[in-house]
C-alpha positions in Angstrom: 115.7 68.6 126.4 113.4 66.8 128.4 110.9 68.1 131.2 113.2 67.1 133.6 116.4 68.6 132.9 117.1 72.3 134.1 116.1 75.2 132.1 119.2 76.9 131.1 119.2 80.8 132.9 117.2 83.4 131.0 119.4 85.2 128.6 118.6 88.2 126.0 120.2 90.5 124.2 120.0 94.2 122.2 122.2 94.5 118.7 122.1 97.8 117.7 124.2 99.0 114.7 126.5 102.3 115.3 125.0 104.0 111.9 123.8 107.3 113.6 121.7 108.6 116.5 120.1 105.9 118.2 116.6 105.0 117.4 113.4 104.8 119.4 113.0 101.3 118.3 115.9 100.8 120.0 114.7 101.9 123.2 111.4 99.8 122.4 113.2 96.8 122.3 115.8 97.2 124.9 112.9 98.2 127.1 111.0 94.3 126.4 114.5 92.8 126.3 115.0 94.3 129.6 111.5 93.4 131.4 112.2 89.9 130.2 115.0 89.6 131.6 114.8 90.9 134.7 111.0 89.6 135.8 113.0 86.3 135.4 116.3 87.0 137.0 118.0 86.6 133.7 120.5 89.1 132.1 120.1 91.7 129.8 123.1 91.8 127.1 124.1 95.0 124.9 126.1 93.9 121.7 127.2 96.3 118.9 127.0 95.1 115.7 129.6 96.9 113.7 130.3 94.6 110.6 128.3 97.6 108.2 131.7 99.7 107.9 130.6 102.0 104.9 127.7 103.2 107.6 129.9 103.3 110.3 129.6 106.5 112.7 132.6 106.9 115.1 130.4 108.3 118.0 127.1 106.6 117.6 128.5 103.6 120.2 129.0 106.4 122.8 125.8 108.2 122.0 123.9 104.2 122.5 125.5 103.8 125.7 124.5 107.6 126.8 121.2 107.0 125.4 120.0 103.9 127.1 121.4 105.0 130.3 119.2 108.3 130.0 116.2 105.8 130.1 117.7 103.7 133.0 118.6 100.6 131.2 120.9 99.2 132.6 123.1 95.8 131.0 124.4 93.1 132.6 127.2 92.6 129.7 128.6 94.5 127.1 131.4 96.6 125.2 131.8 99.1 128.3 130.9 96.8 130.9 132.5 93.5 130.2 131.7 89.7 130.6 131.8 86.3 130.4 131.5 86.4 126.9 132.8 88.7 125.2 134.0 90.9 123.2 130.3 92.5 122.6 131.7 94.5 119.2 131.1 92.5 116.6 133.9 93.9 114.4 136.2 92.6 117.5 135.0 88.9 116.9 135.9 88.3 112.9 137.7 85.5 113.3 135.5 83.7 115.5 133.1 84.1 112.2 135.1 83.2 109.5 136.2 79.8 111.9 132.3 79.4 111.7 132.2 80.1 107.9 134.9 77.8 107.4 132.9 74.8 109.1 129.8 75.3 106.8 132.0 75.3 103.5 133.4 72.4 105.1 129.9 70.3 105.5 128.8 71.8 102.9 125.8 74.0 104.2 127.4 77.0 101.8 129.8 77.7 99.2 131.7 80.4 97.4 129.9 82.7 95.3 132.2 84.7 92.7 130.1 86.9 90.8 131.0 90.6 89.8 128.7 93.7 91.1 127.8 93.8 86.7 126.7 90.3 86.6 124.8 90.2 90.1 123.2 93.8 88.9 122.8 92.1 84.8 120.6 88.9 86.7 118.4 91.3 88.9 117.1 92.9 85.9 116.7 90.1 83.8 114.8 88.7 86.6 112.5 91.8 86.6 112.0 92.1 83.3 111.2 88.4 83.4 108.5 89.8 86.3 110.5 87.0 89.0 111.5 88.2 92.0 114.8 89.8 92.3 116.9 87.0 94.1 120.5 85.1 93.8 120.2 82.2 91.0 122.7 80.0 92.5 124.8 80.0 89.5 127.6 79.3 91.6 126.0 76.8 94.1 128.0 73.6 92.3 131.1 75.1 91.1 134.3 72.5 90.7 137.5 72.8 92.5 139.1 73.8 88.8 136.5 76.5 88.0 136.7 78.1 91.6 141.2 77.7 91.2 140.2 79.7 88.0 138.6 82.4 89.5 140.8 82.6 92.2 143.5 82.6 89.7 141.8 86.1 88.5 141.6 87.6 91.8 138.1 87.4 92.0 136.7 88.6 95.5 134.4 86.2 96.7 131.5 85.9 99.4 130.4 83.0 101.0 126.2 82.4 100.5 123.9 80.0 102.7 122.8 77.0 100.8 119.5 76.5 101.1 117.6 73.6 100.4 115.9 73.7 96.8 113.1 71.9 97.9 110.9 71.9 101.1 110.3 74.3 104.1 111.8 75.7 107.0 109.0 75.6 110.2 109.5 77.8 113.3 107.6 79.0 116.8 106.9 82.4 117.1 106.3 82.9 120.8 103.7 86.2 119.5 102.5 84.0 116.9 102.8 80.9 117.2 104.1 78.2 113.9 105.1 80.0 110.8 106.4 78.2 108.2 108.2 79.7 104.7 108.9 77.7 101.6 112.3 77.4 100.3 111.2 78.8 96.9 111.0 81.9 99.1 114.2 81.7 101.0 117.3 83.6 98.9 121.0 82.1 99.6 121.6 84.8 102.0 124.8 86.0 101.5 126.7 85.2 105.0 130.4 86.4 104.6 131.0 89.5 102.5 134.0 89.9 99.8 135.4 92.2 102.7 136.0 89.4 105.1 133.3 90.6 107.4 130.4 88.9 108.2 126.4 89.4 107.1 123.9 90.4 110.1 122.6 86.8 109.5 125.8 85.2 110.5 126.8 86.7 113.3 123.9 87.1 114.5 123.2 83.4 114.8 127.2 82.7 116.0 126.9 85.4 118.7 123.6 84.4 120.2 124.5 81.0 119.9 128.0 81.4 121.7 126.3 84.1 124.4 123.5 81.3 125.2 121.2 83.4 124.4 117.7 82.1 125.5 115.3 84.6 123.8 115.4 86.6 120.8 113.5 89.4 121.0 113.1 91.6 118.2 111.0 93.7 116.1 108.8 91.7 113.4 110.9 93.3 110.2 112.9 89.8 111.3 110.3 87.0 110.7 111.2 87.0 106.9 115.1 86.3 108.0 114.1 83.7 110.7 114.1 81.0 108.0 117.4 81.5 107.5 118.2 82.0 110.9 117.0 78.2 111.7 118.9 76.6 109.0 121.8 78.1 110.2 121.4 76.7 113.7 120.7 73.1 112.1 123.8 73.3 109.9 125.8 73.9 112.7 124.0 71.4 115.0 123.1 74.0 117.4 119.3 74.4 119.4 117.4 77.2 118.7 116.7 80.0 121.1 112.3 80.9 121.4 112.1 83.4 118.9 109.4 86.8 119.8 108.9 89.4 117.2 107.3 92.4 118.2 105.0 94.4 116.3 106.5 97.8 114.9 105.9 101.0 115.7 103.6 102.6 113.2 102.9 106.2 112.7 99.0 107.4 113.0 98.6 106.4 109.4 99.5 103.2 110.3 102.7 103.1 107.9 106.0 102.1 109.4 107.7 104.8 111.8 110.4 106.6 110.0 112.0 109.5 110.2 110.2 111.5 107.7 106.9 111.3 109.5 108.4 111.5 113.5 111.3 112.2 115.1 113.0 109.1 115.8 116.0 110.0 117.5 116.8 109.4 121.1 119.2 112.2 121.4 116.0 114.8 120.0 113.7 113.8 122.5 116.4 114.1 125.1 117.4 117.5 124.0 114.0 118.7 123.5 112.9 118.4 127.3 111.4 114.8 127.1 111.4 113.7 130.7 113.2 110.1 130.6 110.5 108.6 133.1 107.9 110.1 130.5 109.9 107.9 127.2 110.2 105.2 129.1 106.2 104.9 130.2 105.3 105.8 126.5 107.3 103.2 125.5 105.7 100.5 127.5 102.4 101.8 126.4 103.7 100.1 123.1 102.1 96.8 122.2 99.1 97.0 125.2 101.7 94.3 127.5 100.5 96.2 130.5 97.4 95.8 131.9 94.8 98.8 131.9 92.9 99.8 135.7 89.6 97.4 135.2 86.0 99.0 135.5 86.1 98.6 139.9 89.2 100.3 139.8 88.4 103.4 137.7 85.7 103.8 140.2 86.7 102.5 143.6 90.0 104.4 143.3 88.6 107.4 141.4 91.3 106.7 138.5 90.9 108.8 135.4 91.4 106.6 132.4 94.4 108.8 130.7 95.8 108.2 134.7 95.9 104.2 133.7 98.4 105.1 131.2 100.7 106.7 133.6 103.0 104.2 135.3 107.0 104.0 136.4 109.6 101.5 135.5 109.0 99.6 138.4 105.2 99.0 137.9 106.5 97.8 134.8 108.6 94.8 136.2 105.5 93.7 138.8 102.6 94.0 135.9 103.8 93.8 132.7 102.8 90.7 131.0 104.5 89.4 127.8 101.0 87.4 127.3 99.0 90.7 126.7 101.0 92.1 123.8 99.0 92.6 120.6 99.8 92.0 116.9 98.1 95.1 115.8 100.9 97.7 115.0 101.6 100.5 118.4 100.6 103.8 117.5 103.8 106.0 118.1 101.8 109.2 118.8 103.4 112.4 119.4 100.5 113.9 120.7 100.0 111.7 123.3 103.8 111.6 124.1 103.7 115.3 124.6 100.6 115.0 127.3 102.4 112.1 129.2 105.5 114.6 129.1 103.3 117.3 130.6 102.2 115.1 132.9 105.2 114.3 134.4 106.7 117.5 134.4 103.7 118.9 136.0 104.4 116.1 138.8 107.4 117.6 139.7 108.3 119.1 143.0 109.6 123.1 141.7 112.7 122.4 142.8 112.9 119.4 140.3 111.3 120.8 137.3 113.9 123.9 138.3 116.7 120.9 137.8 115.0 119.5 134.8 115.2 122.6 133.1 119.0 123.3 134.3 120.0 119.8 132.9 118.6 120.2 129.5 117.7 123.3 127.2 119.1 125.7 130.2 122.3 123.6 131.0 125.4 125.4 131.5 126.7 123.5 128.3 124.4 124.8 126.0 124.2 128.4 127.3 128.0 128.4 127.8 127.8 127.4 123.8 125.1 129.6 122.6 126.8 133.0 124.6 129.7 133.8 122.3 127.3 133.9 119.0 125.7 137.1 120.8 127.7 138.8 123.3 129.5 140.9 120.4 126.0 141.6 118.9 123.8 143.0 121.6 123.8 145.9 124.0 122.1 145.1 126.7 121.9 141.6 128.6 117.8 141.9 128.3 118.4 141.2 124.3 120.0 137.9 124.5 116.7 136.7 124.7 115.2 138.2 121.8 118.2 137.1 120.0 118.3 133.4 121.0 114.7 132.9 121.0 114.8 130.2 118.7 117.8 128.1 120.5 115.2 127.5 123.8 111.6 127.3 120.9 110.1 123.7 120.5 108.9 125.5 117.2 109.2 128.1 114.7 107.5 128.7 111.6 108.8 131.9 109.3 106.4 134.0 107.0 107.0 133.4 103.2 108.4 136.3 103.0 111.2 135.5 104.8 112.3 132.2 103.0 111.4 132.4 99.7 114.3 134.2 97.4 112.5 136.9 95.2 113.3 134.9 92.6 112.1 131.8 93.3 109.2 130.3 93.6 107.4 128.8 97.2 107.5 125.6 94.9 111.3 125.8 94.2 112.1 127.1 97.9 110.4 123.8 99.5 112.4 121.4 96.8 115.6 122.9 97.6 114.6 123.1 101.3 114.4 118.8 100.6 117.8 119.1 99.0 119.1 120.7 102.4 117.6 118.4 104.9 118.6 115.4 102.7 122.7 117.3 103.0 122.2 118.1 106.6 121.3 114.2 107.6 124.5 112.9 105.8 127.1 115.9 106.7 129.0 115.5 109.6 128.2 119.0 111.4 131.4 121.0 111.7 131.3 124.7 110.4 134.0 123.5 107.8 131.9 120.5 106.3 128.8 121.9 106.3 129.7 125.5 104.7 131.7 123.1 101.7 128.5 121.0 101.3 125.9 124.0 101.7 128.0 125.9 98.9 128.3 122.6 96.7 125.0 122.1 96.7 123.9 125.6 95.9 126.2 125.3 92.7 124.9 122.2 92.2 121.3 123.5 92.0 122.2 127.1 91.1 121.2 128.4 94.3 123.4 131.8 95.3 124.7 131.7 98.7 122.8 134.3 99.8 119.8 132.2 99.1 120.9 129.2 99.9 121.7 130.8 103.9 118.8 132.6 103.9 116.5 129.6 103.4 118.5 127.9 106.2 118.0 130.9 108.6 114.6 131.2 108.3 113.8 127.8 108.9 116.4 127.1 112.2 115.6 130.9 113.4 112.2 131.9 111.7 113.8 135.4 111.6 116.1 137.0 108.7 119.3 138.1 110.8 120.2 136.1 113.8 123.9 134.9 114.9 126.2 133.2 112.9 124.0 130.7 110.9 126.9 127.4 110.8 127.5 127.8 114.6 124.3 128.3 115.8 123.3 125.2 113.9 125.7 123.3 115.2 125.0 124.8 118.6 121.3 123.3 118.2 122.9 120.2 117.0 121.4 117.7 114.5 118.7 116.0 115.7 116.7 119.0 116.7 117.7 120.6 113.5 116.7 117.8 111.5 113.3 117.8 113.3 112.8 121.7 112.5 113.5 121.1 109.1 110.9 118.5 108.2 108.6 119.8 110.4 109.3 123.3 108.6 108.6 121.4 104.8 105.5 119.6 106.2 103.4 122.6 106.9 104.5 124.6 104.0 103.6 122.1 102.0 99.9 121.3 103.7 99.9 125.2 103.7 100.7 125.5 100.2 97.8 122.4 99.5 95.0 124.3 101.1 95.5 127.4 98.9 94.8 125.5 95.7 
């Protein structure tokens, strides 16, 4: 494209996968995708990515939609909202992929691979214990139409894999970064159609952005290692590349990537926990230092307290935000300083909205209308639903030993088994039925009585030793706060455990 010719309309996009709550890196990105888009009159896209069916969650689309509507970002296309070019589920566009598949087996820019689950799992560890990198061989990179008739012949399920060149490199632009090149040596025949007839993230993710024009790709830096394979794609098919920005991940305090074990995560936690969505979102553009701080005149001229720089709204955002400014080092997702911006915010509010803010979350007519049958046929007085439910409306609660550990166990065993839980309670869907069977199976499993086994769980959701009905008061609370109590719980027993050594 030369100087002269139009620059095509600024178009981005957002691909999260329905596997569970929605993420904060979600957010992150939609939030950058979304100031991109709109400082430049362009439109902001929301696809679903769906192809993962063994992690599949019904609900999660709904509770992505809910979720990035609680932070006030708003798409121009998508599942729920239509467009030009849709559909945005990617399990709804299949055959658009395996039309795409076909051309490359066609030209030759991939082939059929046939190998078993036992031979792919017999080459990975002959690779390891040959200290190589775990990658495809390309065994089946040259196979004859008569050996690939024989396999067929044997019903063999097949995938179709990227062929990438044996020799040489694949070069790209990094907006962030500027030219980064990879080796082929270091570049695995990505697998791009799986035996299931669906396609690989790498594959649609190319054909979609491709087909949706889109002009950007913005996306978290756990992508740079994929671009390669990304760019070949386009060239096999003939197709221009989009720029390509990777941003820098969020990292916990010790620098290590975020992840669940180490901070909440979910979207739907913070949102149940009293997080202000004006407060998320201008923690969230804190992230990566795009927006510029009040200078030294400023601070002083306007009498601006230097945490007051860091406080900001969604509009602000769109007039200074600059894309320039964003540093490589890795945002600190700090909890801490979350919580003060929260406080800061609520504190702004007029009574009569922090009166609202409180109806509309922990004292919504939902969740008390829930909570109210687990007591009403266990107290005496109306005064005692509080000292009953304490732990329903509590950001924390932390029990005395003596109220989780079994008599015959030890604090050591308690906390393992506590692990055991959380790791149940993350997988199971929460209904009283499913999580009573898996609660009881894993107590066999472990040899942990019942009455052990529910204890432990009490104490930690309710720090006390009787409180309503543990299975509907958990799923009352609901999962992601759960979750958070949970680790939160195992954390500092453990530090507390570490200090008396």
């Amino acid at each position: 494209m030369s100087e002269l010719d139009p620059q095509p309309p600024i178009r981005v996009r957002i691909a999260p996968s329905p596997t569970g709550d929605p993420h904060v890196g979600t957010a992150y990105i939609g939030l950058l995708n979304f100031l991109y888009a709109r400082q430049r009159g362009g439109k902001f896209v929301l696809r679903i990515e769906d192809t993962d069916r063994a992690r599949f969650v019904s609900d999660s689309e709904q509770m992505i939609f809910d979720a990035l509507r609680w932070l006030d970002l708003a798409w121009d296309e998508g599942p729920d909202v239509g467009g030009p070019f849709g559909p945005y589920r990617q399990s709804e566009r299949t055959e658009i992929y395996r039309s795409h598949v076909d051309l490359l087996l066609v030209s030759g820019h991939a082939y059929r691979s046939f190998e078993t689950a036992e031979e792919l799992d017999a080459m990975r560890k002959s690779q390891i214990a040959a200290k190589l990198p775990p990658r495809y061989n390309g065994a089946h990179r040259e196979l004859s139409a008569s050996q690939i008739a024989v396999y067929e012949a044997e019903g063999r399920p097949a995938v179709v894999r990227l062929k990438v060149p044996v020799e040489g490199e694949t070069a790209f632009r990094d907006e962030l970064r500027g030219a980064i090149t990879f080796s082929h040596n270091n570049v695995d025949d990505q697998v791009l159609l799986k035996s299931d007839g669906f396609p690989t993230y790498h594959l649609a993710n190319v054909v979609d952005d491709h087909l949706m024009q889109i002009t950007d790709v913005i996306r978290a830096e756990e992508w740079i290692s994929s671009t390669p394979k990304h760019v070949l794609l386009y060239k096999a098919f003939g197709w221009e590349l989009p720029r390509f920005w990777h941003m820098p991940l969020l990292r916990n305090i010790d620098k290590s990537k975020i992840s669940k074990r180490k901070n909440p995560v979910s979207l739907i936690y913070y949102r149940e926990s009293g997080f202000l969505p004006q407060a998320m979102l201008n923690f969230l553009g804190l992230m990566g230092g795009g927006m510029a701080q009040p200078t030294e005149e400023e601070i002083v001229s306007k009498g601006i307290n230097i945490k007051q720089g860091d406080i900001f709204s969604l509009p602000e955002m769109l007039e200074k935000f600059d894309f320039k400014r964003i540093s490589l080092g890795g945002p600190v997702f700090d909890l801490t300083k979350l919580k003060w911006l929260n406080g800061e915010y609520l504190r702004a509010l007029p009574p009569e909205q922090f009166f609202q803010a409180l109806r509309a979350t922990i004292f919504s007519d939902d969740y008390l209308r829930r909570i109210a049958p687990l007591v009403q046929t266990r107290i005496e007085t109306l005064a005692q639903f509080g000292e009953m439910t304490d732990f329903f409306f509590k950001d924390d609660v932390m029990p005395a030993p003596e109220a989780f550990v079994p008599k015959a166990r030890t604090l050591e065993e308690t906390l393992a088994f506590a692990a055991e839980q959380l790791v149940l309670l993350e997988a199971t869907p929460f209904t009283h039925d499913e999580l009573e069977a898996a609660l009881k199976q894993i107590g066999v499993d472990k040899q942990w009585p019942v009455k052990d086994n529910f204890m432990l769980l009490r104490a930690i959701l309710t720090g006390k030793t009787a409180s309503p009905p543990l299975l509907e008061s958990l799923i009352v609370f609901g999962r992601a706060r759960a979750l958070d109590r949970m680790r939160r719980f195992i954390d500092t027993q453990k530090r507390l455990a570490a200090t008396r050594k």
